[in-house]
Each structure stands twice: as C-alpha cells, then as structure tokens.
Steps between C-alpha positions, in 0.01 A plus 500: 500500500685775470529777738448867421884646463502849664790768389696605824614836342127618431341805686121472549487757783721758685796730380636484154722815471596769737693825424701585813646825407122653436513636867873565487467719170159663609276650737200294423181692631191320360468083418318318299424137383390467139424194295662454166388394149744245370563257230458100594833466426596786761318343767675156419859674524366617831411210678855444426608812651678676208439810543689811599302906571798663664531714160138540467278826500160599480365720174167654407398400126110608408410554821620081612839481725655245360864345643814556250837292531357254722700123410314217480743245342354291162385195612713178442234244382311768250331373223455715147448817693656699774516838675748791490713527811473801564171671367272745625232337765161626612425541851173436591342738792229695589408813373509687746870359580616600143367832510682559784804336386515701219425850677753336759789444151460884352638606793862584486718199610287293541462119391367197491724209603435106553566390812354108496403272329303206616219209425237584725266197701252499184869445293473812299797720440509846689716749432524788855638815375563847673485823454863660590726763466861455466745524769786736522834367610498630831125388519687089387806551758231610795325178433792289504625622845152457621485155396863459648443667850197280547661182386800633754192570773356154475832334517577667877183468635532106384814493666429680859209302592 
C-alpha cells in the first residue's frame, strides 16, 4: 500500500503573513482579531502561504468593515473558477467591536490596519487588525533610536558580565 503523501510547503496552523511596518508607520491604540469570509480557493492559496496585507486597510460599507487591497495570490491548481486577488473581504466580529471600530474610523486620522495573519489551533484564518493613527516623522526617527539604544544597552550589559 501506498502511503499518504503530505505537502511540506502547506500551513495548517500558525503565521501566514505579517506586516512589519504596521507599528513602524502607526501608533496602534486598540487590537483586534477578526475571522474572515473567504472563497475555497482563497483558503487553498493560503495554506500555501500566498498572501501579502502590508497594503491593506480597513473600510466601512453598509454598516460591515470589510478589508480592501489585501493579496491573496490565485491559486495554482484552480479548477473552472477562481478568486480576484485583490477584492474587498469581510471581517467577521462582534457587534459591539464594529460599532466601536467604526466610531473609532470617523475620527480624524484614524485607521484600520492588518497587522497578522494566521491559522488559528481550530485551522481557521484570522485576520488581527488595529486601530492606529499615523506617525509623524519625528514620532518614526524617536522609535528607531529607541530600538537602537536598547539593542546598544543589551549588547554592554552582555558584554560586562
């Protein structure tokens, strides 16, 4: 018999995409996590770990935030039908969370950014998003030397013990 051939590039659980310049850009205040409604074919492309939410951004459309110019690459083995790339995706939350979210977005400068995105233990895809305002350049240059002086920090205390 046969054994059961398992892909080694497949994602079941744990971190699909990450956008790393979410804190650098903005001052996020609030987190949240928030399922998502996609397409089989989304999901598929996935597990694969095409995707890419350092563009993406949260809008309000009939009262629903949905996600816009969030990339989830088309998946390679599709059949008849696919998905677009990079289409407008609902977040699912409570609603309690989205009125606050969007009493949070009519605020001046503020908006809603994706930070993660991950499989969690039951393998469902979760999307966590915050609430932030964008950083001024001094605001981006004061985190950088504070990120530098404690890298510095941790490097001579290593070294005098």
């Amino acid at each position: 018999m046969a054994g059961i051939k398992k892909e080694k590039n497949y994602i079941s659980t744990g971190l699909i995409a990450q956008n790393r310049r979410a804190h650098f850009d903005y001052l996020i205040n609030e987190t949240y996590t928030a399922g998502l409604v996609l397409m089989g074919t989304e999901v598929k492309s996935l597990r694969q770990g095409h995707a890419n939410i350092n563009d993406a951004y949260g809008i309000v459309e009939d009262g629903e935030i949905y996600m816009a110019n969030m990339f989830i690459a088309a998946y390679e083995n599709q059949g008849y039908s696919s998905h677009a790339e990079r289409r407008n995706r609902k977040l699912l939350l409570q609603h309690r969370e989205i009125a606050k979210i969007i009493n949070s977005l009519s605020r001046k400068g503020t908006t809603l950014i994706a930070e993660k995105m991950f499989f969690d233990k039951r393998g469902r895809a979760k999307l966590q998003i915050g609430l932030g305002v964008g950083k001024k350049l001094y605001d981006k240059r004061e985190t950088a030397k504070e990120r530098d002086w404690s890298r510095e920090k941790s490097r001579i205390m290593s070294h005098s013990i």
